[in-house]
C-alpha positions in Angstrom: 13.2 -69.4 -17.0 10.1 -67.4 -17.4 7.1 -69.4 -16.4 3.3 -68.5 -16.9 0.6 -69.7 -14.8 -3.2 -69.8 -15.5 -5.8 -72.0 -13.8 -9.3 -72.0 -14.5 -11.9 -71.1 -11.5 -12.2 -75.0 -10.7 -8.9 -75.5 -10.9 -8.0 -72.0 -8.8 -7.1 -74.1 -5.6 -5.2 -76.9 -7.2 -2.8 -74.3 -8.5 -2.4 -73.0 -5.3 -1.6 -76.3 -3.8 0.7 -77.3 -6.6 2.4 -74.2 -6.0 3.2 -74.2 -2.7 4.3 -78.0 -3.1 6.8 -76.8 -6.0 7.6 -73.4 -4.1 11.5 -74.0 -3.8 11.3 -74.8 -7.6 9.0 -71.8 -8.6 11.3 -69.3 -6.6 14.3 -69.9 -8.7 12.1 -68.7 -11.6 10.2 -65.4 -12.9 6.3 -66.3 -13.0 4.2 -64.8 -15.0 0.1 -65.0 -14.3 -3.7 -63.8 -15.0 -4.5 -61.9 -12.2 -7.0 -63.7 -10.0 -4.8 -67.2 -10.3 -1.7 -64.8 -10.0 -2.7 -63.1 -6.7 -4.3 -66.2 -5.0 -0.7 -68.0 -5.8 1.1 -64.7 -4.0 -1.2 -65.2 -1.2 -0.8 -68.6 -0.7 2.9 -70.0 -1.7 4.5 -66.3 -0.9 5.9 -66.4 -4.4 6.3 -63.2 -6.9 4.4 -62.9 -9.4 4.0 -60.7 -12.8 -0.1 -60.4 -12.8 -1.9 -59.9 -15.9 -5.2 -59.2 -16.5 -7.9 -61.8 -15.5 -8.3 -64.0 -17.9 -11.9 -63.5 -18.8 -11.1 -59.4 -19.3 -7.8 -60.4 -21.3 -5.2 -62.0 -19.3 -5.2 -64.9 -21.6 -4.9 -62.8 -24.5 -1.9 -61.3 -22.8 -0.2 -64.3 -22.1 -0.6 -65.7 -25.7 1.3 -62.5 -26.8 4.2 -63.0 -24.9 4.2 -66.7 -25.9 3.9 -65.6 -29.5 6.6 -63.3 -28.8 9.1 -66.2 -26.9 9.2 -64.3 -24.0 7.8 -67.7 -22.1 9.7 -70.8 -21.7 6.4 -73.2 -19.7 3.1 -72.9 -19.7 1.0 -74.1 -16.9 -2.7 -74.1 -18.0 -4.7 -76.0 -15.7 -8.3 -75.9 -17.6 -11.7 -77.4 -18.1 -11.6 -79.2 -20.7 -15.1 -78.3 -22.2 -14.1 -74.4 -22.4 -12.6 -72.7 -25.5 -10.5 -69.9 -24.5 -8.3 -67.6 -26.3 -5.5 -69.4 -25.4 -6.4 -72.5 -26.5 -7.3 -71.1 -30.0 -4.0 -69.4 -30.4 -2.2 -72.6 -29.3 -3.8 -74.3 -32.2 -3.4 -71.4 -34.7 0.7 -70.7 -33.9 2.1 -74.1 -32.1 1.8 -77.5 -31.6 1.7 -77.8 -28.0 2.2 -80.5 -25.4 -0.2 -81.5 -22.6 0.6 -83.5 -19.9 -0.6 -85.4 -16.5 0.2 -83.4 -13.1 2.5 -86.2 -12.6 4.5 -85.5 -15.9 4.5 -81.7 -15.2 6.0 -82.8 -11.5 8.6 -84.8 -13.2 9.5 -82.1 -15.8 9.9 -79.4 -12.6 12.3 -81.6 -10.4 14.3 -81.7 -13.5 14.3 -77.7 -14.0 15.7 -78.0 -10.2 19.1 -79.4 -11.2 
């Protein structure tokens, strides 16, 4: 399953933590990632990860084309709510889209583990 990952500066270190917590999950999988979010993730949970740009120089941009394209099977956008990115306007331009608690995402993983 290809899996992106994008976590907004505030959220930088919950990612991290949620990562390693879920590393023997994430391992199984090819993760995709802007590049700040995707390098602290390397650095922290020793995973692999496919870095794109940041997200404020296009990284978003470059994961909504490979979502457009269905070349990703989860997202993981841990966000501020108040900001309007790029990704949340092409989320609302091409799909309708599912957000969920931490809890429901942690539910959804130990299923992807079977």
């Amino acid at each position: 399953m290809n899996i992106g990952l994008i976590a907004h500066d505030s959220k930088k270190k919950l990612m991290q933590n949620f990562c390693i917590a879920y590393r023997g999950i994430l391992c199984k999988h090819t993760l995709y990632a802007t590049g700040t979010t995707g390098r602290l993730i390397e650095e922290a949970a020793n995973l692999s990860v496919y870095k794109y740009l940041a997200g404020h120089l296009g990284g978003e941009q470059q994961m909504a084309s490979q979502i457009e394209q269905n070349q990703l099977d989860l997202l993981i956008f841990l966000k501020i709510h108040l900001i309007r990115s790029a990704m949340n306007l092409m989320f609302t331009r091409l799909y309708s889209y599912v957000t969920c608690t931490i809890f429901h995402l942690q539910q959804m993983l130990l299923q992807l583990n079977y």
